[in-house]
C-alpha positions as CSV (number, residue, x, y, z in Angstrom):
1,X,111.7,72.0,20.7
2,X,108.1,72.9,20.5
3,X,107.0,69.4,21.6
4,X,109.1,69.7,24.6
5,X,107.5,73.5,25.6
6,X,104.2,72.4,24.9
7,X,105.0,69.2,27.5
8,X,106.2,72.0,30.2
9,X,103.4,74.2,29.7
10,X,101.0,70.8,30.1
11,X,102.6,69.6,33.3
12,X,102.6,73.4,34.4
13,X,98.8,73.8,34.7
14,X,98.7,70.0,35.7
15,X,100.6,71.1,39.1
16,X,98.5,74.3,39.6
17,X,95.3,72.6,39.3
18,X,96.7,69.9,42.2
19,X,97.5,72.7,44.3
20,X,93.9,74.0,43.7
21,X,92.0,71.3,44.6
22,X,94.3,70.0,46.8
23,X,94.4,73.4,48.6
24,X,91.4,75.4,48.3
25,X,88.4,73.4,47.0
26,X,89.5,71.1,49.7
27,X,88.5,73.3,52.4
28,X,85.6,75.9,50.1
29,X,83.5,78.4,51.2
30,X,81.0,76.5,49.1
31,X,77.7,76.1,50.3
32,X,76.2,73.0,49.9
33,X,73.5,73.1,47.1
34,X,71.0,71.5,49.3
35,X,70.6,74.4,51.7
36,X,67.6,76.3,50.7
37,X,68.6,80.2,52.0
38,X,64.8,81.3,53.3
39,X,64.2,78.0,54.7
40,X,67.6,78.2,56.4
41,X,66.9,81.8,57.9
42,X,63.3,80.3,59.1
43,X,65.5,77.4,60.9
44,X,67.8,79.8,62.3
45,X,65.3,81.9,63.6
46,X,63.5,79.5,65.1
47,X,66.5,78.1,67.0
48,X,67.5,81.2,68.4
49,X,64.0,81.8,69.5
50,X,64.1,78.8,71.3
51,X,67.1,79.0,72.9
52,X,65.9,83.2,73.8
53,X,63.5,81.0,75.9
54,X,65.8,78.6,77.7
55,X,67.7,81.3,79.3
56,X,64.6,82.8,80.4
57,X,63.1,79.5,81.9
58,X,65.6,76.8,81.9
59,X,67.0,75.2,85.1
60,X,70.2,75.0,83.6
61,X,70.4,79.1,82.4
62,X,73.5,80.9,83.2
63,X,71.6,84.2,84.2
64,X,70.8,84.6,88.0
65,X,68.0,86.4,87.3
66,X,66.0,85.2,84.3
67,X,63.1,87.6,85.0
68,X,66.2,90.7,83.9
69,X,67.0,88.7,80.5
70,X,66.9,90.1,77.6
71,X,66.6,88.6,74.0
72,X,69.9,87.6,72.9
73,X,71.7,89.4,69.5
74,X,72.8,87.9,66.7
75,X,74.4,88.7,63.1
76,X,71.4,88.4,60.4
77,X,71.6,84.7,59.6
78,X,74.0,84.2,56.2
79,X,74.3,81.1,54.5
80,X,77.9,82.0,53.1
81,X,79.3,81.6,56.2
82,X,78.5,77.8,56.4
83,X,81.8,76.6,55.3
84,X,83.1,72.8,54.0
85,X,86.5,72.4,55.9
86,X,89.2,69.8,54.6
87,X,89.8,67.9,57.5
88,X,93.8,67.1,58.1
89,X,94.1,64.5,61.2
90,X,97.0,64.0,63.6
91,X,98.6,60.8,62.6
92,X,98.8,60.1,66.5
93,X,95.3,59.7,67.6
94,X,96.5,60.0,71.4
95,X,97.5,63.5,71.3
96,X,96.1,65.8,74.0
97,X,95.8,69.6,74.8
98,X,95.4,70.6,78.1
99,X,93.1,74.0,77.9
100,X,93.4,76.7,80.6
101,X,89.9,78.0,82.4
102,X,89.1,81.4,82.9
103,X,88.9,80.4,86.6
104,X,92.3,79.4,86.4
105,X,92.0,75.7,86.3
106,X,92.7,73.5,83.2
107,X,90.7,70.7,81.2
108,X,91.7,68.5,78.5
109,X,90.6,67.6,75.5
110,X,91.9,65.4,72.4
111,X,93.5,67.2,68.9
112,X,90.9,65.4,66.2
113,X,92.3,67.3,63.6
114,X,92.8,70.7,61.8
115,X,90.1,72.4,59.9
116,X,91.0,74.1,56.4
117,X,88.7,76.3,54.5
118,X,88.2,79.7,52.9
119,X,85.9,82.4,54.6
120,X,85.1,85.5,53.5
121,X,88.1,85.4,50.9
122,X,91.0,84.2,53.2
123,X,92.6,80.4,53.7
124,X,92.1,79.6,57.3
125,X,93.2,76.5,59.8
126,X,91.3,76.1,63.6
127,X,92.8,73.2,65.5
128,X,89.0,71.1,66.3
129,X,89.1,69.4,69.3
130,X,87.0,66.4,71.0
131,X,85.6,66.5,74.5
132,X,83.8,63.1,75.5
133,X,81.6,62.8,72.1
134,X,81.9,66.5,71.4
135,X,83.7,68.3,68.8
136,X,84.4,72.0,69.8
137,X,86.0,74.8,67.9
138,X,87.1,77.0,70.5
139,X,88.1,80.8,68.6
140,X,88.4,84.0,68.0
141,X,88.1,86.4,65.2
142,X,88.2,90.4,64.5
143,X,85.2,91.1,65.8
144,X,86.2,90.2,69.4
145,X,86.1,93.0,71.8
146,X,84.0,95.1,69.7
147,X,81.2,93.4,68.4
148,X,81.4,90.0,70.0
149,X,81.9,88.5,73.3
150,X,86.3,89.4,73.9
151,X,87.1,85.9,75.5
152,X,85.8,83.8,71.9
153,X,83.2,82.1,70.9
154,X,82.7,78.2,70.5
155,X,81.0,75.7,67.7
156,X,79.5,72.2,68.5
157,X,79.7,69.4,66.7
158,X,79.1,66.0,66.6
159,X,81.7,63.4,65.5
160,X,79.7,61.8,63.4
161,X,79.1,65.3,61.3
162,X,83.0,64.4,60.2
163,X,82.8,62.1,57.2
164,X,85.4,61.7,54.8
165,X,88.2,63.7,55.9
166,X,85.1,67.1,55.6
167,X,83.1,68.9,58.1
168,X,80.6,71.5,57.9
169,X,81.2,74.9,60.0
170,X,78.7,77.1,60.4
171,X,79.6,80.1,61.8
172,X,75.9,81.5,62.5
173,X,76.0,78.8,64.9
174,X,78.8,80.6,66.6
175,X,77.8,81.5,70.3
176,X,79.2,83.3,73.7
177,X,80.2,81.1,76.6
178,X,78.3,81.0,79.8
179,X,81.3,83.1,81.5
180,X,80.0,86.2,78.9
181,X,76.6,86.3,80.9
182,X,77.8,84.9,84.4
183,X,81.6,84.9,86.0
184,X,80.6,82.3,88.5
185,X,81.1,79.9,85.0
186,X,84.3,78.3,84.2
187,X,85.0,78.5,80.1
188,X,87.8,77.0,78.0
189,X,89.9,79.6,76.2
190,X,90.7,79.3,72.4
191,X,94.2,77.9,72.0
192,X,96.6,80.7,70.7
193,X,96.3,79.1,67.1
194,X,92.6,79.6,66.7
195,X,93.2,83.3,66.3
196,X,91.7,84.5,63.2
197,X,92.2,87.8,61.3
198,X,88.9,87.8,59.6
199,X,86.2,89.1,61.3
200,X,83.6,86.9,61.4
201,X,80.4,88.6,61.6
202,X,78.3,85.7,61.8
203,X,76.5,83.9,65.2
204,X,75.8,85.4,68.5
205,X,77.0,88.9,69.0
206,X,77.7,90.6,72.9
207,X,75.4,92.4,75.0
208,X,76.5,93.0,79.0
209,X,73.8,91.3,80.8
């Protein structure tokens, strides 16, 4: 009789530790070890600086008058919320999702797969999606409205940055679409499933041009 609990008990924790990993550490807030958090605020900085500059001076800006622009704003720079998603694929790699305009028109891009991962405390799931050689997570979060831009924010990757079945996400690179600053811009909408109820205070914040 003992023998037997003790067996029940064993495969007891075996199943919770598959559920675990299989779960959560599949999809962590972990940050990898290799980020150095200075050195990463340095980067950061420097990118945004640069891109400050673009809007000012580059032919391709979204702001009419570039000599009016101001500085962009941006959440302090926080390594936490650079996530390692579990990447779950469709098992039909044909599957499409045509994604409405704010101009009314539509576009439409492949389903690569669904992210999973943990921020700030809570399991989340974003549907990523590939555009020509560009992954984009199209979303929106709490802060919407309020402290961000209300129609979303985006992420860029490359499809290459997918290895394994695990992407990075990094949030601080989270930033407005060129419809925030200009209406004259067509930008994709975040699919209804991308909706999430943390509030993500992390990437480029909203200021009315």
């Amino acid at each position: 009789m003992f023998r037997n609990r003790f067996f029940m008990v064993g495969l007891f924790m075996v199943a919770l530790a598959i559920i675990y990993f299989s779960f959560f550490d599949s999809g962590n807030t972990a940050v990898p070890e290799t980020v150095d958090p200075e050195s990463y605020r340095r980067q950061m900085a420097e990118k945004r600086k640069k891109k400050d500059e673009f809007f000012r001076t580059g032919s391709e800006s979204p702001f009419p008058d570039k000599a009016a622009v101001k500085d962009l704003i941006y959440f302090n720079p926080d390594p936490a919320w650079r996530v390692t998603a579990r990447l779950e694929p469709f098992a039909d790699k044909t599957q499409k999702l045509v994604v409405p305009l704010t101009d009314g028109s539509e576009e439409v891009y492949e389903k690569f797969a669904h992210a999973v991962f943990s921020l700030d405390g809570q399991a989340c799931r974003l549907l990523v999606l590939k555009h020509d050689k560009t992954l984009s997570i199209l979303f929106k979060d709490a802060t919407n409205g309020r402290e961000t831009y209300g129609g979303g924010r985006y992420i860029d990757l490359e499809v290459d940055d997918a290895q394994d079945n695990r992407l990075v996400i990094d949030f601080n690179e989270a930033y407005n679409p060129y419809c925030a600053y200009n209406h004259e811009y067509a930008c994709p909408l975040p699919p209804a499933e991308n909706k999430l109820t943390v509030a993500v205070r992390a990437g480029e914040k909203y200021r009315e041009p």
